[in-house]
C-alpha positions in Angstrom: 0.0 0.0 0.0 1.0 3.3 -0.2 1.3 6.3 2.2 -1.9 7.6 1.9 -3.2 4.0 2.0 -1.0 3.9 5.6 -2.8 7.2 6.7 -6.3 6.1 6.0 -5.3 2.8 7.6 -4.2 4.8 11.0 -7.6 6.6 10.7 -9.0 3.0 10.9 -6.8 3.1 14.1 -4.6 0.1 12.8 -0.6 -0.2 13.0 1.0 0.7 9.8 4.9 -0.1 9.5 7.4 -0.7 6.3 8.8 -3.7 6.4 12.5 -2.6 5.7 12.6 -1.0 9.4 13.7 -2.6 12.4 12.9 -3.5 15.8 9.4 -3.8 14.8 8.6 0.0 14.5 5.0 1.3 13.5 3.2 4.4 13.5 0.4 4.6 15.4 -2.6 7.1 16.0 -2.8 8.6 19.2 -6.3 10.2 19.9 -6.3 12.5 23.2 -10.1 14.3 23.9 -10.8 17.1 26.0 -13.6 18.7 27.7 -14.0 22.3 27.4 -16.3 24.7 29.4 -18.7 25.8 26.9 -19.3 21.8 26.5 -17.3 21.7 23.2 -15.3 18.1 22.5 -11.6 18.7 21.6 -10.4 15.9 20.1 -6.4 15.9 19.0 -5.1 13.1 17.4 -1.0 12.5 16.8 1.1 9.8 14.9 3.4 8.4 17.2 6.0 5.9 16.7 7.1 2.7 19.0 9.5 0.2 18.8 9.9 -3.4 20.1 12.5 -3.3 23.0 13.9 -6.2 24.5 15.6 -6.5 27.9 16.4 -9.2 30.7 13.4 -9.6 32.5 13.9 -8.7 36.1 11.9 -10.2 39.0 12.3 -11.1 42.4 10.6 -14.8 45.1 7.5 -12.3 45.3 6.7 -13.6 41.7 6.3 -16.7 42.3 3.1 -17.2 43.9 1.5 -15.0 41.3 -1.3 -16.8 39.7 -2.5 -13.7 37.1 -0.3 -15.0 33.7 -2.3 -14.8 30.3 -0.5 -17.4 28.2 0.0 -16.8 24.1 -3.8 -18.5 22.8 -5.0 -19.0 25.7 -6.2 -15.2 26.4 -9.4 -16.4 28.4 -8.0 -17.8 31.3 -4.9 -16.8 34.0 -2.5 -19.7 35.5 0.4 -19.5 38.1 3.8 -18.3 37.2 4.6 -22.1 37.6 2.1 -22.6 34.8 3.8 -19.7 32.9 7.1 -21.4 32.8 5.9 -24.2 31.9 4.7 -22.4 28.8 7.8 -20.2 28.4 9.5 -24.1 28.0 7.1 -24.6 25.2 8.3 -21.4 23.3 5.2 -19.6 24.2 4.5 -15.5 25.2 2.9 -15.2 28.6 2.3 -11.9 30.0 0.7 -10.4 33.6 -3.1 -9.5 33.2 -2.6 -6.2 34.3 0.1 -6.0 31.1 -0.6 -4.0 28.1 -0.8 -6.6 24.9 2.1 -5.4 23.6 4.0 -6.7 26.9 5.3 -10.0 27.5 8.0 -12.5 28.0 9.7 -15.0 26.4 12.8 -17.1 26.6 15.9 -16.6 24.4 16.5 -19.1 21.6 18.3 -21.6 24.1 15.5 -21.2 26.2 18.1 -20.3 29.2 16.7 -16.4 30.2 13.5 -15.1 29.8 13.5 -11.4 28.4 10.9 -8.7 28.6 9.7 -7.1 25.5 7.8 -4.1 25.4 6.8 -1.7 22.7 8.1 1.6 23.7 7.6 5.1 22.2 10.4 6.0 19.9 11.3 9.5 18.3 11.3 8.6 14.8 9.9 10.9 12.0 10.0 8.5 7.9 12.1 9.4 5.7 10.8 11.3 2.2 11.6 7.4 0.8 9.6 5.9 2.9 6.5 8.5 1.9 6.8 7.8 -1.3 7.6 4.0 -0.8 4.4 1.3 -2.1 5.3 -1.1 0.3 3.5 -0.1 3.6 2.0 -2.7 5.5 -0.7 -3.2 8.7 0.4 -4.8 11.3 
């Protein structure tokens, strides 16, 4: 698709992204509303970009008894961190309830640390090529 395609897609309020840029970034539309006195609806919207980060994920005994994981396809119901790792052995997301989607942990390739990724706000502005790129995708 094309950039306008993108924009009309982010008015749709979906993730648009090329698929030549890294860590995952996308635009996004950001839509902030306001109350005014006179009862008038201000409504500002913004295209923001995020990025996939990835880090070590850092816990401490207090975790284990948690019992609030959301596994990767199995959305409806919450199991124990026990449960969790279990899943995390079979190469699966799993993620706290009170996460946003876009949070979650995983294990490394040799399934020896689990890491944290998180989509994180990113100053990033396209380039002119990327405007007038046909290759635009939704995520």
């Amino acid at each position: 698709m094309n950039f306008k395609e993108a924009l009309e897609a982010l008015h749709r309020y979906e993730k648009v992204r090329r698929p030549i840029w890294p860590d995952m970034i996308h635009l996004e539309l950001d839509t902030k509303t306001s109350f005014e006195e006179n009862n008038t609806v201000l409504v500002e919207e913004e295209i923001k970009a995020y990025r996939q980060e990835c880090v070590l994920f850092q816990y401490n005994n207090g975790i284990f008894l948690s019992n609030d994981w959301i596994i990767e396809g199995d959305e409806e119901n919450q199991v124990s961190f026990a449960d969790a790792i279990l899943a995390l052995q079979a190469r699966k997301k799993a993620r706290l309830s009170t996460w946003d989607n876009n949070t979650y942990i995983q294990t490394d390739n040799l399934g020896r640390n689990i890491y944290m990724r998180t989509m994180t706000e990113y100053p990033f502005v396209p380039l002119y090529t990327d405007l007038i790129a046909t290759d635009w995708e939704v995520l």
